[in-house]
C-alpha positions in Angstrom: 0.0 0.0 0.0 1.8 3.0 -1.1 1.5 6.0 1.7 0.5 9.9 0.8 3.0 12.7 1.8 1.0 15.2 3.9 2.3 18.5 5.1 1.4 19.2 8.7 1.3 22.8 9.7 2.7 24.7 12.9 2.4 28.1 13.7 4.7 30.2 11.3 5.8 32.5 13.4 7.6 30.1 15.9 7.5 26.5 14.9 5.4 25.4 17.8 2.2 23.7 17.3 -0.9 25.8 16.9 -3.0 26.5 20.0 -7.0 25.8 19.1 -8.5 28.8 19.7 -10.6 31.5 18.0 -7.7 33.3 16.3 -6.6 30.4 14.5 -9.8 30.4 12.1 -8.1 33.5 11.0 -5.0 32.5 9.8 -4.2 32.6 6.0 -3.2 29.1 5.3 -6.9 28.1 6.3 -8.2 30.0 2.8 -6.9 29.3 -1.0 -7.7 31.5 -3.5 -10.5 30.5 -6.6 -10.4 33.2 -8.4 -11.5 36.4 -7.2 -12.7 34.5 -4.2 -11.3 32.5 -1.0 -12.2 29.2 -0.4 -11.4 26.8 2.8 -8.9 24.3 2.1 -10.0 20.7 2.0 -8.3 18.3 4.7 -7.1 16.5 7.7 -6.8 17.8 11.0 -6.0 16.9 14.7 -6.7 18.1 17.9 -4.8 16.7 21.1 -3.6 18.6 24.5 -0.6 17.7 26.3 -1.0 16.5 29.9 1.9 15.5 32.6 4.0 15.3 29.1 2.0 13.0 27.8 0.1 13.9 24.2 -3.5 12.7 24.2 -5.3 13.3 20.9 -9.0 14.5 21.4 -10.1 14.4 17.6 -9.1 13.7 14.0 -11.5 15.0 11.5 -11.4 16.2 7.6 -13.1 17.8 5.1 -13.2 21.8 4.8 -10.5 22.9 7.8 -12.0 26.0 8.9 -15.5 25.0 9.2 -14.7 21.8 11.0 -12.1 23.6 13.4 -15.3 26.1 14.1 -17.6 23.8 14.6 -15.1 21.8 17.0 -14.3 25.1 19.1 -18.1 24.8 19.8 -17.9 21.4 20.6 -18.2 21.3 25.0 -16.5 17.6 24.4 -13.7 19.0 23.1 -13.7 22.2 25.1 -13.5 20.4 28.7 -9.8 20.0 27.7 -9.3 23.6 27.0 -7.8 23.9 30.5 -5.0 21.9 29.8 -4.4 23.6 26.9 -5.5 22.8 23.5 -3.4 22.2 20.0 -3.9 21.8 16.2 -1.9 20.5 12.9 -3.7 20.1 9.4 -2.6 18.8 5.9 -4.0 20.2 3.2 -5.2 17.0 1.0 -6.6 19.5 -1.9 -3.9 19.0 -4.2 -2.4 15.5 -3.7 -5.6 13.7 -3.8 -8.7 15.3 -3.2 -11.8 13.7 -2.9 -14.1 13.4 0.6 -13.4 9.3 0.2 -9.8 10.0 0.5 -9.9 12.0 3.1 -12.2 10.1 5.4 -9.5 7.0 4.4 -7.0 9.4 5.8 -8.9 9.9 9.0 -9.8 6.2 9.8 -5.9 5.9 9.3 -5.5 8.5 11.8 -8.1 7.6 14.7 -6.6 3.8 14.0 -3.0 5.4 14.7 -3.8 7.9 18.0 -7.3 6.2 19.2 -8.8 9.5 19.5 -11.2 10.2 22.7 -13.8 11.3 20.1 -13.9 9.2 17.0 -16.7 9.0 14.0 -18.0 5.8 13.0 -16.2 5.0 10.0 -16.4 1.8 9.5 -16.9 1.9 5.8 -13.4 3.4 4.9 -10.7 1.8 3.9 -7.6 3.1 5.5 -5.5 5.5 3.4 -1.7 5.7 4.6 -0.2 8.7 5.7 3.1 10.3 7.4 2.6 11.5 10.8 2.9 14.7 12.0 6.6 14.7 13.6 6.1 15.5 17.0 9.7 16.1 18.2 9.0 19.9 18.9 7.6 20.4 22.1 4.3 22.4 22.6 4.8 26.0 24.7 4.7 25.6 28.4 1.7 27.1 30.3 
């Protein structure tokens, strides 16, 4: 099976993960251009928090970034971590591959890898191979 290169984002201004918060549904590498217009990229995502050094990961999800982080910041199962801190990474899967199939492959891949504490039932998918977000930097202290 071959695997699918992803690029996972950190924040650009210091290499550190992205905190999941209202400011990041701003940030410009959550829109491509179509035209005259801006779009949402299409993707992967995860969520996860970081407690006693240990990284627990709260939620994978794809589809259109921005609207699925948004949603999620509303989400109160997600948000009863926010005291421990909440991060993000996303790949953009618009121009390697693409279609919502592939994506929700990538995402059963995903939950199978870091057993999310909120999964979707996706039991339909065949698993689509990915690299892993490398996790070597460490997130900001508290």
């Amino acid at each position: 099976m071959t695997m699918i290169k992803l690029r996972w984002q950190k924040c650009i201004k210091n290499s550190l993960w992205c905190q999941f918060n209202e400011k990041l549904l701003k940030d410009d590498r959550l829109k491509a251009r179509l035209g005259d217009r801006s779009v949402g990229i299409s993707g992967v995502y995860i969520i996860w928090t970081e407690i006693d050094n240990n990284r627990i990961v709260i939620k994978v999800g794809s589809g259109i970034i921005r609207d699925k982080l948004s949603a999620d910041l509303k989400n109160p199962e997600i948000q009863a971590y926010k005291p421990t801190r909440l991060y993000v990474t996303w790949a953009s899967t618009l121009s390697a591959i693409g279609p919502e199939e592939i994506q929700k492959g990538i995402e059963k891949f995903l939950e199978t890898v870091f057993k999310p504490k909120l999964v979707e039932n996706l039991s339909d998918v065949d698993l689509i191979l990915v690299n892993l977000p490398r996790w070597d930097k460490p997130v900001p202290p508290l």
